[in-house]
C-alpha positions as CSV (number, residue, x, y, z in Angstrom):
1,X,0.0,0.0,0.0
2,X,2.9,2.1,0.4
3,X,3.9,2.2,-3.1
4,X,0.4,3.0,-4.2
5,X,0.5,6.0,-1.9
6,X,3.4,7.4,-3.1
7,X,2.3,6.6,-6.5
8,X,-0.4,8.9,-6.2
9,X,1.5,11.2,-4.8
10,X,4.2,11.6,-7.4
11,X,0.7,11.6,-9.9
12,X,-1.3,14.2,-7.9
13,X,2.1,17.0,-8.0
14,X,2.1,20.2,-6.2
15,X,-1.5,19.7,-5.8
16,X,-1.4,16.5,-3.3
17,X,-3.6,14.3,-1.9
18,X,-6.1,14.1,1.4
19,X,-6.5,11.5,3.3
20,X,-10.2,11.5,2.6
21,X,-9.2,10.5,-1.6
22,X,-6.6,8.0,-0.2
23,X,-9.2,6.0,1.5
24,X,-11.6,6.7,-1.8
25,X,-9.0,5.3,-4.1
26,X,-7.3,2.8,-2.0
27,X,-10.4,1.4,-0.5
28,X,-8.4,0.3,2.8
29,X,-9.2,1.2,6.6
30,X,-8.1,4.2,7.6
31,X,-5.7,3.0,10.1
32,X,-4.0,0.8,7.6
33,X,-3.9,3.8,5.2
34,X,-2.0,5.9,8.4
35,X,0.4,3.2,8.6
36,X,1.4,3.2,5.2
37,X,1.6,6.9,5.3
38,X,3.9,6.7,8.6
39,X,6.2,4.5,6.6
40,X,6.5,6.5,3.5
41,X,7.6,9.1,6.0
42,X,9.8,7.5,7.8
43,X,11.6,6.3,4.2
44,X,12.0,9.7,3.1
45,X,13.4,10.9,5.9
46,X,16.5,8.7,5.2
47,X,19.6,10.8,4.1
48,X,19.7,9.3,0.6
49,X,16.5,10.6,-0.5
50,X,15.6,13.9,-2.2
51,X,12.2,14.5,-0.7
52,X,9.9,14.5,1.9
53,X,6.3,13.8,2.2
54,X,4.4,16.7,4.3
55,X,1.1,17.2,5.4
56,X,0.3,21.0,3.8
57,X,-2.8,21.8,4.7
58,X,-5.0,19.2,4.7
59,X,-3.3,17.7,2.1
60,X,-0.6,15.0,1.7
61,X,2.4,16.5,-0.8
62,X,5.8,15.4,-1.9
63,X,8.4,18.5,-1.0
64,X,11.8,19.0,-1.0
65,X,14.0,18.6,1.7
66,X,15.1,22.0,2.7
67,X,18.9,21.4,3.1
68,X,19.1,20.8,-0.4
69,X,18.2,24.2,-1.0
70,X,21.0,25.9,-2.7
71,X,20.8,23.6,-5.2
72,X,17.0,23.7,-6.1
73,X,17.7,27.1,-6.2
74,X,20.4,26.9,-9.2
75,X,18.4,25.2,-10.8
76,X,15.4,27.3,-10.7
77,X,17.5,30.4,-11.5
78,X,19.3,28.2,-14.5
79,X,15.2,27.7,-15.3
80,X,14.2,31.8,-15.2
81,X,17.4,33.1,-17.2
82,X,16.9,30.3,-20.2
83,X,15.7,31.6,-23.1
84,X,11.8,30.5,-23.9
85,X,11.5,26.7,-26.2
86,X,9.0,26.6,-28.8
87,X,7.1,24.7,-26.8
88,X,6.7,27.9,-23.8
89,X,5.9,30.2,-26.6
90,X,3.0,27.9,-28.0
91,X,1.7,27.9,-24.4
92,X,2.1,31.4,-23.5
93,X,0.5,32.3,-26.6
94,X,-2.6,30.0,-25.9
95,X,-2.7,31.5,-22.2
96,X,-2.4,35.2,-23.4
97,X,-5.1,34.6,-26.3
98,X,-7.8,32.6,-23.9
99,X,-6.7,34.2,-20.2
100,X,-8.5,32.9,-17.7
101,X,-7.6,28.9,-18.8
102,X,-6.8,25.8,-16.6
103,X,-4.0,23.5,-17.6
104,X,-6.5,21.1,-19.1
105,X,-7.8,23.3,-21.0
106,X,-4.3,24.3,-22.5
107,X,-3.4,20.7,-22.6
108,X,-6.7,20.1,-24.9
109,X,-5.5,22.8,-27.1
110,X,-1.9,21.5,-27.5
111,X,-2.8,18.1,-27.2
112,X,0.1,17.1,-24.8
113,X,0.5,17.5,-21.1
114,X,1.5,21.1,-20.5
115,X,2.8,20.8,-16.8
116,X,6.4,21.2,-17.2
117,X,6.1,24.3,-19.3
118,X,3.1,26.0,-17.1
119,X,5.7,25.7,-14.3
120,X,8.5,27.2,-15.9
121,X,6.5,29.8,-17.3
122,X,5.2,30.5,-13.8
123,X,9.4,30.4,-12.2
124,X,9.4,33.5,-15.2
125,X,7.1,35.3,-13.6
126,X,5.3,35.3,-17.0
127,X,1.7,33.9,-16.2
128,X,0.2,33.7,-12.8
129,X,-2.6,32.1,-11.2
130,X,-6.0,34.5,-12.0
131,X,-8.5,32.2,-9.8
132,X,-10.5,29.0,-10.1
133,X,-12.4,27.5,-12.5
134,X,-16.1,26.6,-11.5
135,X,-15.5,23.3,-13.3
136,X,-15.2,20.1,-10.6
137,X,-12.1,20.0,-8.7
138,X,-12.3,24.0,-9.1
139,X,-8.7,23.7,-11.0
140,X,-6.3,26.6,-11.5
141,X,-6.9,29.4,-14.2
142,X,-3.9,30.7,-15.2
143,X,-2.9,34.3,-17.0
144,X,-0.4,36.5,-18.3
145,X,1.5,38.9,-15.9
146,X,2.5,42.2,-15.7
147,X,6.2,41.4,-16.6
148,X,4.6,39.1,-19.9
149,X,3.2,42.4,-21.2
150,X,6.5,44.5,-20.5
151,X,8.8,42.5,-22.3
152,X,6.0,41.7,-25.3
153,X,6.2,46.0,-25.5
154,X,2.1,45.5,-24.8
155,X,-0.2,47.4,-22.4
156,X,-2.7,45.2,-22.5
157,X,-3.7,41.6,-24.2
158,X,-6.5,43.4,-26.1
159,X,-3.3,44.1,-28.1
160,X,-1.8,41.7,-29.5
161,X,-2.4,40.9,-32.6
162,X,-5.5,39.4,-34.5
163,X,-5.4,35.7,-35.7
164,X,-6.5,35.7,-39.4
165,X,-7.4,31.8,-39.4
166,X,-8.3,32.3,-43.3
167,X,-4.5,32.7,-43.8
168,X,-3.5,29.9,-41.4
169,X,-5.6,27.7,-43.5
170,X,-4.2,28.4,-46.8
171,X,-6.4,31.3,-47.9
172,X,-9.9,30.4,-47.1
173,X,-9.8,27.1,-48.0
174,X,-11.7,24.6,-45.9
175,X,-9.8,21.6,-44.4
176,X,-11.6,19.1,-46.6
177,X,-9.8,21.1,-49.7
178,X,-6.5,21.1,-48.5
179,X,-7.2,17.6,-48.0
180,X,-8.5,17.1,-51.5
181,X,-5.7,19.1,-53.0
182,X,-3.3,17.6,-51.7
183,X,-4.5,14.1,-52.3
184,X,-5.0,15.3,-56.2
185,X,-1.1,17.3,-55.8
186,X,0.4,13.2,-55.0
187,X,-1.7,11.4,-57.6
188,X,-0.4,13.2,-60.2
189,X,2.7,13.0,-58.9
190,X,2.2,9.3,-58.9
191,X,1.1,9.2,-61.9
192,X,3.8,10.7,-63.8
């Protein structure tokens, strides 16, 4: 039961789990559940491991042990001063364009999990969390920032630019013709 628990730890992230879910998901007396919890404590607090497991709130998390600090803190100022992937500007721009939006919602529109870059966009100071969602589980809604809008030379989101999706999509033409024309573009190369 252990390794379940900290299964669903490492799955549930910064946002961790209650003990209420545990007993939900793992369908075990409470007691039992305690135990296992105890245990995974006691294992972490074992010099050779990187984290700890904490109860924040009322919620079970995975954290970092704090004598390690100086280097989590490299690494997260390695992290700020990198220059933005391809893969932070495709987010940021989905987050500027639809501000409020939860991660699932970003991850629907880039169809892959977006965690990693949401979190290193947050270290930038570039988005920040505007609220909650009214959807269940009342998830994160994330925006741009003050500092996203100084270095894009914007005062506002209401400028940046318009999206002409008649260009994107090759001048008006529907995604059935770019099918088709392409399909006819290879036959006739086949044919030749």
């Amino acid at each position: 039961m252990k390794a379940i628990i900290e299964g669903l730890l490492f799955l549930r992230g910064n946002e961790g789990i209650s003990l209420d879910e545990l007993i939900a998901i793992i369908d075990e007396k409470e007691d039992d559940i305690r135990k296992s919890i105890r245990e995974l404590y006691d294992d972490c607090q074992k010099e050779d491991r990187g984290i700890q497991v904490e109860m924040l709130g009322n919620k079970l998390k995975f954290t970092t042990k704090p004598e390690h600090k100086s280097f989590y803190q490299k690494l997260t100022n390695n992290e700020v001063n990198t220059p933005l992937s391809k893969s932070a500007l495709e987010t940021l721009a989905i987050i500027a364009y639809n501000e409020p939006i939860t991660k699932v919602e970003i991850d629907d529109i880039r169809g892959i999990n977006s965690s990693y870059v949401v979190r290193k966009l947050l270290l930038k100071g570039l988005i920040q969390e505007k609220g909650r969602s009214s959807l269940p589980g009342k998830p994160k809604q994330y925006g741009v920032t003050d500092l996203f809008l100084d270095h894009f030379g914007l005062n506002s989101t209401k400028e940046l630019p318009v999206i002409n999706f008649d260009k994107i999509i090759n001048k008006g033409q529907t995604e059935e013709n770019l099918f088709l024309s392409k399909y006819t573009e290879l036959q006739s190369e086949k044919n030749e």
